[in-house]
C-alpha positions in Angstrom: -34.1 1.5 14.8 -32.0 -0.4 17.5 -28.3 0.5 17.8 -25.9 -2.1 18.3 -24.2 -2.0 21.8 -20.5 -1.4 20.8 -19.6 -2.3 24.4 -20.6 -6.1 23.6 -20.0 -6.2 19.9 -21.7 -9.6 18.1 -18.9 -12.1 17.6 -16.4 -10.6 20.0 -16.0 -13.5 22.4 -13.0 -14.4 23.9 -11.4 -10.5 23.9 -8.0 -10.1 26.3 -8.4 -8.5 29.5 -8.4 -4.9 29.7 -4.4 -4.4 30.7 -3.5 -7.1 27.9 -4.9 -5.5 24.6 -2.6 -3.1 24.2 0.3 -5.4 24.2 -1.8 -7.4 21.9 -1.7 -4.2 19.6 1.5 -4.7 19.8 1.7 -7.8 18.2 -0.7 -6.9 15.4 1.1 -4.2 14.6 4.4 -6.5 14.3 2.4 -8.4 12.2 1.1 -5.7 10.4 5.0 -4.1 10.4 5.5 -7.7 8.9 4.3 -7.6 5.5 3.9 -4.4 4.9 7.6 -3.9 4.5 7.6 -6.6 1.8 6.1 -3.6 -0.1 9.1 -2.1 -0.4 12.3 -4.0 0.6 12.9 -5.8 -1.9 13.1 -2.7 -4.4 16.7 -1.8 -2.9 17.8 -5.5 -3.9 17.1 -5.5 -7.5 20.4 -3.8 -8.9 21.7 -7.3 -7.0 19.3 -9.7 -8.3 19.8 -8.6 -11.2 23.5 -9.1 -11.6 23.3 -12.6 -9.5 20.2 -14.2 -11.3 20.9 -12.4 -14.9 16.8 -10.6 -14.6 15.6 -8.4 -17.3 14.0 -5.3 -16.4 10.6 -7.0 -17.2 11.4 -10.1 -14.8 12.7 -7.2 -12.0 9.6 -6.1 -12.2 7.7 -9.0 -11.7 9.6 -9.5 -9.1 8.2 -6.7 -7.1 4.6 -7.0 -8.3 4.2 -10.6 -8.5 3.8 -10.0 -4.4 1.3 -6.9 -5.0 -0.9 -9.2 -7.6 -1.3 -11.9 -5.3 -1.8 -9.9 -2.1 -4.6 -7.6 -3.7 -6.1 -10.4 -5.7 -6.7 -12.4 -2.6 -7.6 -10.0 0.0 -11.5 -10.1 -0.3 -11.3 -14.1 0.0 -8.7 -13.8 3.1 -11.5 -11.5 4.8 -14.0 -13.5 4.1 -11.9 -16.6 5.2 -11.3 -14.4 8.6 -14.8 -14.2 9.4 -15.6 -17.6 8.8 -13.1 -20.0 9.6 -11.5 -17.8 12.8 -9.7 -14.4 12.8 -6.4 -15.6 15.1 -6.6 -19.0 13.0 -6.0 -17.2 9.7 -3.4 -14.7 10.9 -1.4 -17.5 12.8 -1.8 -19.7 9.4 -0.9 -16.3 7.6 2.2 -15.6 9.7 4.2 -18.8 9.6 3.6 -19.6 6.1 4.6 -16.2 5.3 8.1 -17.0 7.3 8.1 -20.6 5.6 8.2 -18.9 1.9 10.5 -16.6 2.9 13.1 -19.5 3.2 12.4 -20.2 -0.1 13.0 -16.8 -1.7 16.2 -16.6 0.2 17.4 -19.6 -1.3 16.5 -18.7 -5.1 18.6 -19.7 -7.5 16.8 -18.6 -10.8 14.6 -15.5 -11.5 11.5 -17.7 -11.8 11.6 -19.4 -8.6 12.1 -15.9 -7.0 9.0 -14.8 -8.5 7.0 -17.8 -7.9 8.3 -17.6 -3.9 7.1 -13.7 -4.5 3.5 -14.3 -5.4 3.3 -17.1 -2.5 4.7 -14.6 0.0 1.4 -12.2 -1.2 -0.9 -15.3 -0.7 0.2 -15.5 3.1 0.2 -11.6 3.6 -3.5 -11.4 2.3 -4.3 -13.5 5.2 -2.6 -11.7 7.9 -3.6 -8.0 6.9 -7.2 -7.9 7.5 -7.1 -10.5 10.3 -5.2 -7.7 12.1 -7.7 -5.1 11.7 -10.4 -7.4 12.1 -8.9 -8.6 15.9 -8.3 -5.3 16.7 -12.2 -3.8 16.2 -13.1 -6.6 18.4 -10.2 -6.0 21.6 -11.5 -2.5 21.4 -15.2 -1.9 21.5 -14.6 1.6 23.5 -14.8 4.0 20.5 -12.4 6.5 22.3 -10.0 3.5 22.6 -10.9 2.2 19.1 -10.1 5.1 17.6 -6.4 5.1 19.3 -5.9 1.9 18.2 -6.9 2.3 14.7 -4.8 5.4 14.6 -1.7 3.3 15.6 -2.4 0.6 13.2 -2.8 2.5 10.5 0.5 4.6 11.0 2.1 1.2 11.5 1.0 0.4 8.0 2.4 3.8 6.8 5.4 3.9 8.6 6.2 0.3 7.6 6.6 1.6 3.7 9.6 4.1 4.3 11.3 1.2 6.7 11.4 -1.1 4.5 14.0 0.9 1.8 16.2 2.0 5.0 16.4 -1.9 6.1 16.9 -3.2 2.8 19.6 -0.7 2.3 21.2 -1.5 5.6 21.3 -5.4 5.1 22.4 -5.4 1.6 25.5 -2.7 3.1 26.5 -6.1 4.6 25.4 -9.4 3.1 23.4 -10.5 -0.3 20.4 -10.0 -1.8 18.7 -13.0 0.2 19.3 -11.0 3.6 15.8 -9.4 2.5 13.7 -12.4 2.9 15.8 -14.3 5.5 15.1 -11.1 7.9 11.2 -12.3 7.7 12.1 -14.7 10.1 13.0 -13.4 13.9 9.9 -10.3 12.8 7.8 -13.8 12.2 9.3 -15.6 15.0 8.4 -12.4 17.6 5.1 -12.1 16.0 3.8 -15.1 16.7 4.6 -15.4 19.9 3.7 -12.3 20.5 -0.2 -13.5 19.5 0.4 -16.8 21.4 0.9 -14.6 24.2 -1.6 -11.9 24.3 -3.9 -11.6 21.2 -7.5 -13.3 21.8 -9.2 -15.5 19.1 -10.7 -12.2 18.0 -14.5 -13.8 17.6 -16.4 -17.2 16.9 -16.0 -18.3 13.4 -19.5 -17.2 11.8 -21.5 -20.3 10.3 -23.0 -20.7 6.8 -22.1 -21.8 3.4 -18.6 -20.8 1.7 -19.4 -18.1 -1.4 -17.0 -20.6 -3.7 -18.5 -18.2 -6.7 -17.9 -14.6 -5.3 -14.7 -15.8 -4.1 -13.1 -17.0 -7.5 -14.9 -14.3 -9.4 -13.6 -11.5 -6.9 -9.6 -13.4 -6.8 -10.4 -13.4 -10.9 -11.5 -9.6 -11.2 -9.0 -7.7 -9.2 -6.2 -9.6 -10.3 -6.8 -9.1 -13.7 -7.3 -5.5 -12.8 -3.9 -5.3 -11.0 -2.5 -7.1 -13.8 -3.5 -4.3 -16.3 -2.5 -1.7 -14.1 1.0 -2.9 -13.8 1.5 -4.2 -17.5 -0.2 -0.8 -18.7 3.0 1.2 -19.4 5.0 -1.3 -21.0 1.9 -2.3 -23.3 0.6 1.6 -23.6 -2.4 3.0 -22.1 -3.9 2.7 -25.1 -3.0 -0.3 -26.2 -5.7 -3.7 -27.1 -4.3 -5.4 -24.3 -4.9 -2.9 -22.2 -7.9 -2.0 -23.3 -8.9 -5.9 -23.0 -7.5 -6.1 -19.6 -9.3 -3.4 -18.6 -12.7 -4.1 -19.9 -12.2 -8.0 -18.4 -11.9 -6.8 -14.9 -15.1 -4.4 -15.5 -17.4 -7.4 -16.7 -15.8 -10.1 -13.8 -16.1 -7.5 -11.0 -19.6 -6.7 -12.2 -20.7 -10.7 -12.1 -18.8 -10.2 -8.5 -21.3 -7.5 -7.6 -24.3 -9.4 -9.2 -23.3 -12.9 -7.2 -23.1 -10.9 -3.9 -26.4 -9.4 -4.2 -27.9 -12.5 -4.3 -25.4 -14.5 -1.9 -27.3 -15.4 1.5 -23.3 -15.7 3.0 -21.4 -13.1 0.6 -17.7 -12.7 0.0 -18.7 -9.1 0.8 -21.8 -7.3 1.6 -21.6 -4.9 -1.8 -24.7 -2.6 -0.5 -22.4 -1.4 2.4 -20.9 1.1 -0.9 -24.7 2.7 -0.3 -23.4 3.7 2.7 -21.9 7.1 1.9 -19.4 7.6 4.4 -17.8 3.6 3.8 -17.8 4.3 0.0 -16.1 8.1 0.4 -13.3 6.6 3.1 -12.6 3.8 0.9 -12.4 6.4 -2.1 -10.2 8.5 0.4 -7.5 5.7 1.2 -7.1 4.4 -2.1 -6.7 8.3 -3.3 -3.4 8.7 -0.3 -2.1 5.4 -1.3 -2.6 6.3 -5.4 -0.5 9.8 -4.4 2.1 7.7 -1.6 3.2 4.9 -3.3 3.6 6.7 -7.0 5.9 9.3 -5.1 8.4 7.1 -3.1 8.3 5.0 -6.3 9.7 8.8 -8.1 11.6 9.8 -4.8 13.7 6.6 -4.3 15.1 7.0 -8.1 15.6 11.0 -7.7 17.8 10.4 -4.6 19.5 7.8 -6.4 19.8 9.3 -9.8 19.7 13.1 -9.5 21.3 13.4 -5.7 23.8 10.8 -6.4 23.0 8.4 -2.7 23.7 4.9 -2.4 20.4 2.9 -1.2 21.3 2.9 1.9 21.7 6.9 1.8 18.2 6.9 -0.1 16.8 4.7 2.9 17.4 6.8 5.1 16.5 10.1 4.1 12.9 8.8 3.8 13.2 8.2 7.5 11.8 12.1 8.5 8.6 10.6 6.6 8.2 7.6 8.9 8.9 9.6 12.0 6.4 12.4 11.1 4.1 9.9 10.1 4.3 8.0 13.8 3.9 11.4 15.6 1.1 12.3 13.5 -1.1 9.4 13.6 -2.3 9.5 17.4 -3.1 13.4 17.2 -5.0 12.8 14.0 -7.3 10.2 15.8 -7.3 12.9 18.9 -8.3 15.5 16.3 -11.0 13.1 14.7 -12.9 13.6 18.1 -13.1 16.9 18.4 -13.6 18.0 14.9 -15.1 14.8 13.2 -12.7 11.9 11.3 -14.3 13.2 8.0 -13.1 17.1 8.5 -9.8 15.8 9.9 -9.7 13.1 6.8 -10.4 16.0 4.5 -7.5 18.3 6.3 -4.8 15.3 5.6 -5.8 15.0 2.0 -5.2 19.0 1.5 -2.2 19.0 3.5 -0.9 15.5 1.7 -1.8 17.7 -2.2 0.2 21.0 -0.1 3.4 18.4 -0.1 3.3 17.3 -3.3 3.0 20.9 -4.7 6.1 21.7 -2.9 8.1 19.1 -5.0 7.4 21.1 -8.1 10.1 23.6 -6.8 12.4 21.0 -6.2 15.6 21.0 -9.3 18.3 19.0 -9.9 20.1 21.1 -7.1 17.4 21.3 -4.5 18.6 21.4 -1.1 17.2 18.0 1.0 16.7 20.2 4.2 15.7 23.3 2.6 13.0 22.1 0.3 12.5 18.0 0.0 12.1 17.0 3.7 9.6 19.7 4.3 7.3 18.5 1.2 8.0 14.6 2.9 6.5 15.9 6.3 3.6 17.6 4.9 2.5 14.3 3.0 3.2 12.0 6.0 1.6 14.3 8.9 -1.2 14.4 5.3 -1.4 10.9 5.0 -1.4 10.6 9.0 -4.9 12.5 8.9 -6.3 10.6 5.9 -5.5 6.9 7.3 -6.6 6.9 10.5 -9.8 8.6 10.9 -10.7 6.8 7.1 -9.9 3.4 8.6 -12.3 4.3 11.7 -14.9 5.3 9.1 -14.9 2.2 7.2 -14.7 0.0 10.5 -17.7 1.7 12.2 -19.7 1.2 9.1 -19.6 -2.2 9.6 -22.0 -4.6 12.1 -19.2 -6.8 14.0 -19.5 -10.1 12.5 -18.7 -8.0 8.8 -14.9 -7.0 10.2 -12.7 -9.4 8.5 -14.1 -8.1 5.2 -14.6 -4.5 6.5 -10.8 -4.3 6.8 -10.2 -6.7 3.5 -12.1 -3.9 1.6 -9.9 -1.1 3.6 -6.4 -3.3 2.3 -7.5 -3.5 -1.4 -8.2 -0.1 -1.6 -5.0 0.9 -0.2 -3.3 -2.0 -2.8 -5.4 -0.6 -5.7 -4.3 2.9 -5.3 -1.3 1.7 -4.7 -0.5 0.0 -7.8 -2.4 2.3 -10.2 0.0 5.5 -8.7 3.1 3.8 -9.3 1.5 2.6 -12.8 0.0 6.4 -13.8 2.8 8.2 -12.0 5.7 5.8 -13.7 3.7 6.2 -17.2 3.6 10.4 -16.9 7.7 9.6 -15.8 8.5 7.7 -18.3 7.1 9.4 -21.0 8.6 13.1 -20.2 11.9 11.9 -19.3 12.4 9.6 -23.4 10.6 12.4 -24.9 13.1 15.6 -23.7 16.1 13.1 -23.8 15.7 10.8 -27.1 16.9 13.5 -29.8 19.9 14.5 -27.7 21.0 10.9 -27.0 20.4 9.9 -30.9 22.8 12.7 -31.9 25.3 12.0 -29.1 27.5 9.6 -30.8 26.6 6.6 -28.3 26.4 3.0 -29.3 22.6 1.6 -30.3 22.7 -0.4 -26.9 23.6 2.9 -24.4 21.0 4.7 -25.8 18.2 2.4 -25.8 19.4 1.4 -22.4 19.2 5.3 -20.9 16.0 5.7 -23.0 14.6 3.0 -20.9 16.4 3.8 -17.2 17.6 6.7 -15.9 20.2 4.9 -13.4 21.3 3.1 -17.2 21.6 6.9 -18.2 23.3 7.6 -15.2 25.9 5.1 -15.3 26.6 5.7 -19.1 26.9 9.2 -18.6 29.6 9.0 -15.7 31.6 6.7 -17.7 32.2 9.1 -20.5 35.5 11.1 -19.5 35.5 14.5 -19.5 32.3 17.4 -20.0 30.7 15.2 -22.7 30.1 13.2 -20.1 28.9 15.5 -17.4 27.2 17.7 -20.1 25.0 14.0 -20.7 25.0 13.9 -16.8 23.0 17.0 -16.6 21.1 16.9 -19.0 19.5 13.5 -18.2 18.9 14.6 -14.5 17.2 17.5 -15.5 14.9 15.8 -18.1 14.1 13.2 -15.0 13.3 16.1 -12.6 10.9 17.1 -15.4 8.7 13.8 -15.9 9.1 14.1 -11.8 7.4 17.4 -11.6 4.5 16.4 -14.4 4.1 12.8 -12.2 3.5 15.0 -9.4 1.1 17.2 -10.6 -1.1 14.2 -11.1 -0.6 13.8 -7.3 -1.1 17.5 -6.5 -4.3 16.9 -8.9 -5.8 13.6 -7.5 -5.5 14.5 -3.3 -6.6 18.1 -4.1 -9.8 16.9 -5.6 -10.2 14.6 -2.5 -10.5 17.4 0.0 -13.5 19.4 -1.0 -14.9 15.6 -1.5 -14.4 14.7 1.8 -15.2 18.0 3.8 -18.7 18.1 2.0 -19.6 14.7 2.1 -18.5 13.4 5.8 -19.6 16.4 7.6 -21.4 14.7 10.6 -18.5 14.6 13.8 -20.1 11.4 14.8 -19.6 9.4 11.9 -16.7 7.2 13.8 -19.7 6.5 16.5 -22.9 5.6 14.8 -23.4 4.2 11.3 -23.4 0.4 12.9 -27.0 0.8 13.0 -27.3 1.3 9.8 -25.3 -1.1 8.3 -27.3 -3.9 10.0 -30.4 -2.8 8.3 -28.1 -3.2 4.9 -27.5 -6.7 6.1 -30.8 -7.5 6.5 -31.7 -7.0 3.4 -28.6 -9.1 2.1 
């Protein structure tokens, strides 16, 4: 069987000299940094939003998810795109329409156009994200550097989710709501000429026919998917629509899966999920991001709710996450050599579960320093060891010319856990917190609309509590927080549950120390029998 020289990878023509590729990094980490703060800025924002464009709680939420739906739904396409039609094409197309639509959410003067600007913001973010990765395996055929590389990238992509509440907090200290989306623009501005500068075409654009099918069927299958998992708690779990939903996204993916098969030029080479090590890194990512993003979706509303900060004070005390996380990252990749990137992978999910665990002894009165920023660590230095080393997995599974939808499949993963722990986590919330507090609201005197409206919110509960005078009112105070910290602590022993599981996966399945090094060989015998 002939290995593929790394050191002259297919497709990689026109890389930056030697002493320019790291500044390129640079860049695609900005770019990166870019839209993976949209993730989360916007969430400080919506008390304001709400007030200035009279939103619902139903249209707050699409306000925040109409971005996820779009980005996740398109990312397989956007690879694909990458591939064909020119990595540093797509990201440069990806980048300035991302700043364009930015404009236009700032200047929103109704809740729909808001949305709508939303959902175009995750069209032009689904090109830029696996461009990035896909540049970057090309600039750095060196494995030893590679794995450097990746390791910053993918703690940029970590880091970038705790900086976004801390900027958003900061900009809406001192101006509106729009300050969010007009900030896209100098990050865009030094972005772009950032790649103008330094960052290589990233590979000939590779020839062939356009998969028109697998692309629509794969945009039509996850998005339906991602539009279950976000509509499942309001519908119920359980409900026909989810159900439906559910079952939909089965039978379109599965027509996705049957096109590809039989696609000379697919969307995406489904046989690479033979691989074992691809398929259990992918499983690994999407398991970090299912844990990560359904606990800063908890964490933001227990600082704000139970330990009484402003979102500014929130922001900021997620910080010690994204500086643990940016130490952490390079020594993973440094650890990956040595010990292999599926033991180290492996470590990072049992230390992520060890953090989550922690939270279980955090009450109403837990200490921040004590208790909280310890368990914050653990899952960042956790998630450190998971992304990095995964991502280099994945990436070296993949022959050259398959990078832009290598890294698409790495993005939807990480979307797709995501979404589904801030949907399964929220639900298990949700559920604990009406359940222990309904019967002592409906005795408590309060008008229909207050209790209903702390049923539904715990900042609603919060702010109807603190406006009763006297211990009534503090007596409602406590109690609510407490019944929060509850559905908090079952949410996170789905966490606990989920990246403990992961572990024992990942330690007997990607034993082999080399498997950052040498499964390119083996994924060009799965394309030749595409």
């Amino acid at each position: 069987m002939r290995k593929t020289n790394l050191n002259e990878p297919a497709g990689c023509t026109g890389r930056a000299p030697t002493d320019r590729r790291w500044w390129a990094l640079v860049a695609l980490c900005g770019a990166v940094l870019l839209v993976m703060i949209d993730n989360t800025i916007v969430n400080v924002a919506l008390p304001t939003i709400s007030r200035d464009l009279a939103a619902s709680n139903s249209g707050l939420q699409w306000v925040v998810d109409a971005y996820t739906l779009v980005f996740a739904g398109l990312l397989l396409t956007a690879g694909h795109f990458a591939d064909r039609f020119g990595r540093r094409r797509l990201l440069i197309t990806g980048v300035v329409g991302f700043a364009a639509v930015s404009v236009l959410a700032a200047e929103s003067s109704t809740l729909g156009q808001l949305i709508a600007t939303r959902a175009g913001l995750g069209l032009f973010a689904a090109m830029v994200f696996p461009a990035t990765l896909a540049i970057l395996i090309g600039l750095f055929p060196d494995l030893k550097e590679r794995a450097i590389a990746v390791g910053i990238w993918a703690g940029t992509s970590g880091i970038s989710v705790a900086i976004g509440p801390v900027l958003g907090g900061w900009l809406l200290e001192h101006y509106s709501w729009s300050s969010v989306f007009w900030v896209n623009l100098p990050i865009a501005a030094a972005v772009l000429a950032g790649i103008a500068a330094v960052v290589p075409s990233g590979g000939k654009a590779q020839p062939g026919p356009f998969d028109l099918v697998g692309a629509l069927t794969s945009i039509a299958g996850v998005s339906l998917l991602v539009y279950t998992l976000i509509e499942g708690p309001n519908h119920g779990w359980g409900s026909m629509q989810t159900i439906a939903g559910f079952v939909g996204a089965a039978v379109i993916l599965a027509a996705f899966v049957l096109r590809e098969l039989r696609s000379s030029h697919p969307i995406l080479n489904v046989r690479l999920f033979r691989n074992r090590p691809f398929a259990v890194a992918s499983g690994l990512i999407a398991v970090a991001f299912f844990s990560l993003f359904g606990f800063i979706f908890l964490i933001t509303q227990y600082f704000q709710a139970v330990k009484g900060y402003g979102p500014l004070d929130a922001g900021l005390h997620t910080l010690p996450f994204a500086i643990v996380m940016a130490v952490f990252s390079p020594i993973a990749m440094i650890l990956a050599r040595t010990l292999g990137p599926g033991r180290v992978a492996a470590l990072g999910s049992a230390i992520m579960a060890s953090g989550f665990a922690l939270v279980l002894l955090a009450g109403r009165d837990a200490s921040y320093w004590g208790l909280i920023v310890w368990s914050m660590s653990l899952m960042a230095m956790g998630l450190a060891f998971v992304q990095g080393p995964a991502t280099n997995i994945i990436m070296n599974s993949l022959a050259p010319q398959e990078a832009g939808a290598g890294s698409a499949v790495n993005d939807v993963t990480r979307e797709l856990g995501g979404t589904l722990g801030v949907a399964v986590l929220g639900s298990v919330l949700s559920s604990v917190y009406t359940t222990q507090i309904g019967d002592q609201l409906d005795r408590s005197g309060l008008p229909a609309e207050a209790i209903e409206a702390s049923k539904n919110s715990v900042m609603a509960g919060v702010q109807v509590a603190t406006g009763i005078p006297g211990p009534s009112g503090q007596q409602m105070l406590i109690t609510i927080q407490d019944a929060f910290v509850d559905g908090l602590h079952s949410s996170v022993i789905v966490a606990v549950v989920a990246a403990g599981l992961a572990a024992p996966l990942a330690w007997i399945t990607l034993r082999d120390r080399q498997l950052g090094d040498l499964v390119v060989a083996d994924s060009e015998v799965l394309l030749q029998k595409a």
